[in-house]
N, CA, C and O atoms as a MOPAC input file, in Angstrom:
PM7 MOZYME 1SCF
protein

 N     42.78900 1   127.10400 1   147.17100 1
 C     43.51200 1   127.64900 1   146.02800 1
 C     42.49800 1   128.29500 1   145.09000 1
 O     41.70400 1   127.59800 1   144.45700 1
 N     42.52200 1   129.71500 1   144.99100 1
 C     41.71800 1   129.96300 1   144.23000 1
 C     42.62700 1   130.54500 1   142.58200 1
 O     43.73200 1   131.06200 1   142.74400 1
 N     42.15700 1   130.42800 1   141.33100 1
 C     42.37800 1   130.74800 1   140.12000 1
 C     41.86300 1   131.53800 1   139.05100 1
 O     41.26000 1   130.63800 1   138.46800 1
 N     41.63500 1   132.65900 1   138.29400 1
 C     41.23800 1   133.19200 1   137.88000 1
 C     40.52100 1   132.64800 1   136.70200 1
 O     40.90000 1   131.47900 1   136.63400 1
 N     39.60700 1   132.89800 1   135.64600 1
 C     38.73900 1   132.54600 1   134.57200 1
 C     40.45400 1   132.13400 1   133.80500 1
 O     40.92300 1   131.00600 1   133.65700 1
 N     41.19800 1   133.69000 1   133.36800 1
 C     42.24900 1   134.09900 1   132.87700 1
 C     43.03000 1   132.69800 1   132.58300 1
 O     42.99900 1   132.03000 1   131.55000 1
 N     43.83400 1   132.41800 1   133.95500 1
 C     44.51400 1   131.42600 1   134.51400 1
 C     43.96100 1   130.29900 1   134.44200 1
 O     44.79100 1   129.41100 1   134.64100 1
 N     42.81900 1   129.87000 1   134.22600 1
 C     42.39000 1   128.53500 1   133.72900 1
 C     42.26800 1   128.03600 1   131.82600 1
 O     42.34900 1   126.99800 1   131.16900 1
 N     42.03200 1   129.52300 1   131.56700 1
 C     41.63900 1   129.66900 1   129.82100 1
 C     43.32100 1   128.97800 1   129.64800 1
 O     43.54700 1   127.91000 1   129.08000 1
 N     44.29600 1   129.79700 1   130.22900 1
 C     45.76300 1   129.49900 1   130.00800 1
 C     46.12100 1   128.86400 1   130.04300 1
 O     46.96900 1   128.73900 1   129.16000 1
 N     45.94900 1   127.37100 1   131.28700 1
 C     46.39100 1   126.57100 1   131.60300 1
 C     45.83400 1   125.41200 1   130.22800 1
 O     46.40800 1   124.68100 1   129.42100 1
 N     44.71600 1   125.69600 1   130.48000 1
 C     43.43300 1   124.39100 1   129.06800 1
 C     44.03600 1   124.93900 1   127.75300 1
 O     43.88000 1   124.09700 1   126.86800 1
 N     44.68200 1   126.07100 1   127.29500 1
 C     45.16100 1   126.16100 1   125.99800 1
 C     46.68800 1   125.95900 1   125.51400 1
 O     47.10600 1   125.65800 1   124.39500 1
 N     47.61500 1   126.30500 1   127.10100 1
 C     48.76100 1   125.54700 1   126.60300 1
 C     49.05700 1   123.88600 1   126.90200 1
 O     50.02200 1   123.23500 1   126.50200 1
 N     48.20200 1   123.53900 1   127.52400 1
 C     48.08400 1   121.97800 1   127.44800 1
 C     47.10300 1   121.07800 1   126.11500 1
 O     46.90200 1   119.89700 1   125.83000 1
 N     46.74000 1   122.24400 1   125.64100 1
 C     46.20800 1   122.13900 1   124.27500 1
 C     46.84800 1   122.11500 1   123.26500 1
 O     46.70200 1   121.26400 1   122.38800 1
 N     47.98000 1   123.42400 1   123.22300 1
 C     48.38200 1   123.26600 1   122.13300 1
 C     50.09000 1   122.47200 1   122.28900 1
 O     50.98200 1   122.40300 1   121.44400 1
 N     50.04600 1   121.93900 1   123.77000 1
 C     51.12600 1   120.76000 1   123.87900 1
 C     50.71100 1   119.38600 1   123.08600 1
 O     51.48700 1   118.45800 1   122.86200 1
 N     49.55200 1   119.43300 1   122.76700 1
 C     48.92400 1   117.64600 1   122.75200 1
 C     48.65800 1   118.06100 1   121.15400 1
 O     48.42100 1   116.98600 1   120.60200 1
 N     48.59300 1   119.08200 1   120.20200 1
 C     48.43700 1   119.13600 1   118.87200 1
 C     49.70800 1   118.82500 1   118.34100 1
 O     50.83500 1   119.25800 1   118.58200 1
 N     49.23000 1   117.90600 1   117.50200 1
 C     50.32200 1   117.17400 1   116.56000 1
 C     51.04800 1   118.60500 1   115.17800 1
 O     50.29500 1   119.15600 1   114.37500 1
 N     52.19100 1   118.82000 1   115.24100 1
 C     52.70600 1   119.71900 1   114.69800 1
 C     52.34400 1   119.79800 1   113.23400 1
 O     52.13500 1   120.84200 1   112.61500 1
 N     52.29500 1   118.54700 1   112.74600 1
 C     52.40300 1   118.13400 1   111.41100 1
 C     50.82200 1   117.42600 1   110.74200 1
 O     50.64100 1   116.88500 1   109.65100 1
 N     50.02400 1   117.63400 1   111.65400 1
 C     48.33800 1   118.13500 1   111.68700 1
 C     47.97600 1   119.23500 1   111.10500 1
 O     47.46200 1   120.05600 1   111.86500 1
 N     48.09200 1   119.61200 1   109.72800 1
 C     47.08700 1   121.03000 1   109.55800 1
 C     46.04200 1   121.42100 1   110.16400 1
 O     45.97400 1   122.45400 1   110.83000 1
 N     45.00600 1   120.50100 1   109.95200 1
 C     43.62900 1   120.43200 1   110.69000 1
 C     43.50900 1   120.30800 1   111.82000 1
 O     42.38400 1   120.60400 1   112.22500 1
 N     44.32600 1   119.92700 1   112.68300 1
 C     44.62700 1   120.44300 1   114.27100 1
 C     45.17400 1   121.53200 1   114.36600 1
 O     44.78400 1   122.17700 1   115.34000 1
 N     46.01300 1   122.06800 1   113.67900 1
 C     46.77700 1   123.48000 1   113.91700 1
 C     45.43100 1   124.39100 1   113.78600 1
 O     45.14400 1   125.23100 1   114.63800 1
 N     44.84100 1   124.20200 1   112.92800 1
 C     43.80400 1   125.50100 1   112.56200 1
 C     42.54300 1   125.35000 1   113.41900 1
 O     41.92500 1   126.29900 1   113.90200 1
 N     42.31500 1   124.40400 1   113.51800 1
 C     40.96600 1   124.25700 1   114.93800 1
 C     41.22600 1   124.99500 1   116.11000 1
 O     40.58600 1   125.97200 1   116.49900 1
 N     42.39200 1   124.37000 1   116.75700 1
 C     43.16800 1   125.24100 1   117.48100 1
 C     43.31400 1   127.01500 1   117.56600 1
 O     43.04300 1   127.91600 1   118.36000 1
 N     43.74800 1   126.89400 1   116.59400 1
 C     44.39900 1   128.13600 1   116.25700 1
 C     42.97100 1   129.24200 1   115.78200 1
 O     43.01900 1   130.47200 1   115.80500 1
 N     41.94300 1   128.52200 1   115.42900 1
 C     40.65500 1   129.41500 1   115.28700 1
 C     39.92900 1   129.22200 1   116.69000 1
 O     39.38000 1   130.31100 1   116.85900 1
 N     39.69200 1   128.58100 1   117.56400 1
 C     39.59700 1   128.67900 1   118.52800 1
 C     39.91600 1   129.60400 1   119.65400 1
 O     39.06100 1   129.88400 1   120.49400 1
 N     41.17900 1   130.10300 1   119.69100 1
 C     42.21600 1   130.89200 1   120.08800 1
 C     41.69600 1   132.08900 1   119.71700 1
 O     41.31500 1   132.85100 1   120.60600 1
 N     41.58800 1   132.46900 1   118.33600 1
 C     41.26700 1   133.30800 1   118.27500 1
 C     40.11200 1   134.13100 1   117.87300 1
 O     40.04300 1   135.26900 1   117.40900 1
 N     39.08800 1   133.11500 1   118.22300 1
 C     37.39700 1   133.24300 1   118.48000 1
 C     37.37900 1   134.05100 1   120.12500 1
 O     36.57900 1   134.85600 1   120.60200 1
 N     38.74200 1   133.36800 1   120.73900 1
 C     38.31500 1   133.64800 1   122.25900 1
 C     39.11700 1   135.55300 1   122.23900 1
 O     38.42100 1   136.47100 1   122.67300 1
 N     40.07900 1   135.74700 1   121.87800 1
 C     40.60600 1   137.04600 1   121.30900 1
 C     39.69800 1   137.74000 1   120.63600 1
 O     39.74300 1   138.92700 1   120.96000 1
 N     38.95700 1   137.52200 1   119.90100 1
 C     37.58400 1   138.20800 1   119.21100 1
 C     36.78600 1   138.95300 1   120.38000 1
 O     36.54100 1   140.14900 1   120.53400 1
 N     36.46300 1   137.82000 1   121.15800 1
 C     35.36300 1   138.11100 1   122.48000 1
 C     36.19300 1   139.11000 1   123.21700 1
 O     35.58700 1   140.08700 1   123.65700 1
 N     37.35000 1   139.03800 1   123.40500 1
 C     37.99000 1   139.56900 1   124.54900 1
 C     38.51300 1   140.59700 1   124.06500 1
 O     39.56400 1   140.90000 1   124.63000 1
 N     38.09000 1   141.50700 1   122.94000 1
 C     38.89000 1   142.59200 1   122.27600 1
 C     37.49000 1   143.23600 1   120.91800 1
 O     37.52300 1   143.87600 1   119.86600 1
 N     36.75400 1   142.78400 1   121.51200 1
 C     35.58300 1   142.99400 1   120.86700 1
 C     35.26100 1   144.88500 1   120.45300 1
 O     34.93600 1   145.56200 1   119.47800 1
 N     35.50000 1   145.01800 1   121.45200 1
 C     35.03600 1   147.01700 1   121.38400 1
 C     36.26900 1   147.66600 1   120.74500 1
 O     35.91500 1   148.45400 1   119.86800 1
 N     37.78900 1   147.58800 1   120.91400 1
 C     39.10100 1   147.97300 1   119.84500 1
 C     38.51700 1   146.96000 1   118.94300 1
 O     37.53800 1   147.67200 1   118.72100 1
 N     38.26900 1   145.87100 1   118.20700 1
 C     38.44500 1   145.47800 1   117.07500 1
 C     37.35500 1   145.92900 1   115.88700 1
 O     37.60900 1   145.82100 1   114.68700 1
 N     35.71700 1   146.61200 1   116.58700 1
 C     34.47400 1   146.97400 1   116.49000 1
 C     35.23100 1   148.45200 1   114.97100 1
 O     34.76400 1   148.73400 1   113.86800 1
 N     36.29500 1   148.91600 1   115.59800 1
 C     36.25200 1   150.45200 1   114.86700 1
 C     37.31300 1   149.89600 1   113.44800 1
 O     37.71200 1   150.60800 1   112.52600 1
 N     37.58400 1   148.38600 1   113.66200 1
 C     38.53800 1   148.35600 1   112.19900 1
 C     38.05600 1   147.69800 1   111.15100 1
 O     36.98300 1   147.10000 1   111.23800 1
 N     38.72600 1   147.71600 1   110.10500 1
 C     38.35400 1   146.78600 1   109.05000 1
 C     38.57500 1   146.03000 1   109.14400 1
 O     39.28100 1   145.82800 1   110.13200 1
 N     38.19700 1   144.68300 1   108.16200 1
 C     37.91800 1   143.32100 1   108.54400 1
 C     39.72400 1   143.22500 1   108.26800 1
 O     40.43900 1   142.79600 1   109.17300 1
 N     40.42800 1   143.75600 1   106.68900 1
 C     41.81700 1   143.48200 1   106.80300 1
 C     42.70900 1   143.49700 1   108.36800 1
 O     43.46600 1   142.68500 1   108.90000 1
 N     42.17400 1   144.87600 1   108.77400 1
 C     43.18000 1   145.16900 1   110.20800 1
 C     42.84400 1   144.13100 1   111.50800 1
 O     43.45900 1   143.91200 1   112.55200 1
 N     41.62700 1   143.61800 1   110.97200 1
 C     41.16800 1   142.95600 1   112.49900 1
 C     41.82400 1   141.85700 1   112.32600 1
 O     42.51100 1   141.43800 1   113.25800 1
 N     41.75500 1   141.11400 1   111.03800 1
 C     42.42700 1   140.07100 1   110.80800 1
 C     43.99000 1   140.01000 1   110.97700 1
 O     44.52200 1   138.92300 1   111.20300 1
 N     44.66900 1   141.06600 1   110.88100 1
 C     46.17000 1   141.41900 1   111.28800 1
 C     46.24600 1   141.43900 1   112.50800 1
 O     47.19100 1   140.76800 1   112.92200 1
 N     45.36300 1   142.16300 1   113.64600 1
 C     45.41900 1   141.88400 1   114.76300 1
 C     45.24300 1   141.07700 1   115.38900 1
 O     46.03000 1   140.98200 1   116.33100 1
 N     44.18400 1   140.05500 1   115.28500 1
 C     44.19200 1   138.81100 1   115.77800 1
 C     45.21300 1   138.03000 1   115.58200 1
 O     45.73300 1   137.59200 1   116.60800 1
 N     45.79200 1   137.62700 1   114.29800 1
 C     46.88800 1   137.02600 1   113.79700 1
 C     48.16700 1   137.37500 1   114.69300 1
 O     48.76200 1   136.43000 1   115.21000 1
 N     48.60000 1   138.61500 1   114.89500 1
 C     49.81500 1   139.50900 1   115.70900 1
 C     49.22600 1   138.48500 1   117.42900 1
 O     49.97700 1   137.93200 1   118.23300 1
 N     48.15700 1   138.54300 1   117.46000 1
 C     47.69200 1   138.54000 1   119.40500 1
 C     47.92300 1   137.22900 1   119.14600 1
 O     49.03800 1   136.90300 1   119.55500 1
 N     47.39100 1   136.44500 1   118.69000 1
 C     47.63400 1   134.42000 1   118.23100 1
 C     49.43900 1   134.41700 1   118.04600 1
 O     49.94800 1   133.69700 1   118.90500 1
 N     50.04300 1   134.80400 1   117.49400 1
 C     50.84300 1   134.50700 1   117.16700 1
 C     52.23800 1   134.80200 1   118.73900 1
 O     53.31800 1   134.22300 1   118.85900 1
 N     51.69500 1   135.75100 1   119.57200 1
 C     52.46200 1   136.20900 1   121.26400 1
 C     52.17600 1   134.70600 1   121.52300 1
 O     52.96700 1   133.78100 1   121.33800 1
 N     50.52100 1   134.60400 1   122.12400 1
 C     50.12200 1   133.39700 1   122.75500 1
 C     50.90000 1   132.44100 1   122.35800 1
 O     51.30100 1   131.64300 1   123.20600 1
 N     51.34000 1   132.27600 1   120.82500 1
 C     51.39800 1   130.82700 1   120.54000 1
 C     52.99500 1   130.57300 1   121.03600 1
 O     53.37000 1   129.48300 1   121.47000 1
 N     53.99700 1   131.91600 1   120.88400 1
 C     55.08100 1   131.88200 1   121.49000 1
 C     55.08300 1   131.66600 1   123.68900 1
 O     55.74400 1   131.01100 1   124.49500 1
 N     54.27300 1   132.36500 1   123.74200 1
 C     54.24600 1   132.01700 1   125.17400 1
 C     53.45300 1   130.31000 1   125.40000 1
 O     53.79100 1   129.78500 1   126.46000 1
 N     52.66600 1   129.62700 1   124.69000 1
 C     52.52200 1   128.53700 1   124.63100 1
 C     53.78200 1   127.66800 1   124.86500 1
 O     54.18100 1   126.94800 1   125.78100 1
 N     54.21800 1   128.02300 1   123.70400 1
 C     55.57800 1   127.07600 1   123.52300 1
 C     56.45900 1   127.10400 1   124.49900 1
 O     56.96900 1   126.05900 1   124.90500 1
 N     56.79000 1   128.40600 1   125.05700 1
 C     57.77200 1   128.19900 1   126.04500 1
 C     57.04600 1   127.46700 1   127.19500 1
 O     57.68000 1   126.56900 1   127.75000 1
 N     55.83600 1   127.73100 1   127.60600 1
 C     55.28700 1   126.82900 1   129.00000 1
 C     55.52300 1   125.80800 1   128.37100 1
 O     56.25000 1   125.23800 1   129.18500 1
 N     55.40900 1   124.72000 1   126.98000 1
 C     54.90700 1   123.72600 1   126.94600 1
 C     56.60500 1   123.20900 1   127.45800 1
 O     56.75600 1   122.29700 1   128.27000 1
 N     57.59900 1   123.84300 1   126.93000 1
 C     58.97000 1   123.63400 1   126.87400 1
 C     59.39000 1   123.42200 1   128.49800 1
 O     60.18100 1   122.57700 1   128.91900 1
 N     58.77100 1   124.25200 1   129.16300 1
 C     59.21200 1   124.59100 1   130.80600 1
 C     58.58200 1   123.51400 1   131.49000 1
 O     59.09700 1   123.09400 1   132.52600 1
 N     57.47300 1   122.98500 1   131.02000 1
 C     56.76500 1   122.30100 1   131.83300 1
 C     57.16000 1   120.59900 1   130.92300 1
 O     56.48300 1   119.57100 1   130.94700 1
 N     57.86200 1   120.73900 1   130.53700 1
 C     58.15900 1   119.25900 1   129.55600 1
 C     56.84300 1   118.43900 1   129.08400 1
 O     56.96200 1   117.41600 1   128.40900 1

């Protein structure tokens, strides 16, 4: 069985953000800066030409898909 980098980042972050306690601030945001430390790396050369406001909108917009596709795996997978 082989798996991609992709497909493993995916699997370790929605089983991540299954096991964060909702009502944790300080887990939500570890998390959630984490996430999007790894979106930084992976969008590095489009995010290079914006301002810090727009980059910060974009990351926020890209965190905020993930965190919906999180939820539904975490939902599908009980």
């Amino acid at each position: 069985l082989k798996i991609t980098q992709k497909q493993v980042q995916t699997c370790y972050e929605t089983r991540k953000f299954a096991l964060v306690d909702p009502s944790d601030e300080a887990q939500l945001k570890k998390f959630r800066l984490e996430v999007k430390k790894r979106l930084f790396r992976l969008h590095t050369e489009e995010l290079d030409g914006m301002g810090a406001d727009r980059r910060k909108a974009f990351l926020e917009a890209e965190y905020q898909k993930l965190e919906e596709h999180y939820r539904q795996m975490a939902i599908k997978n009980g």
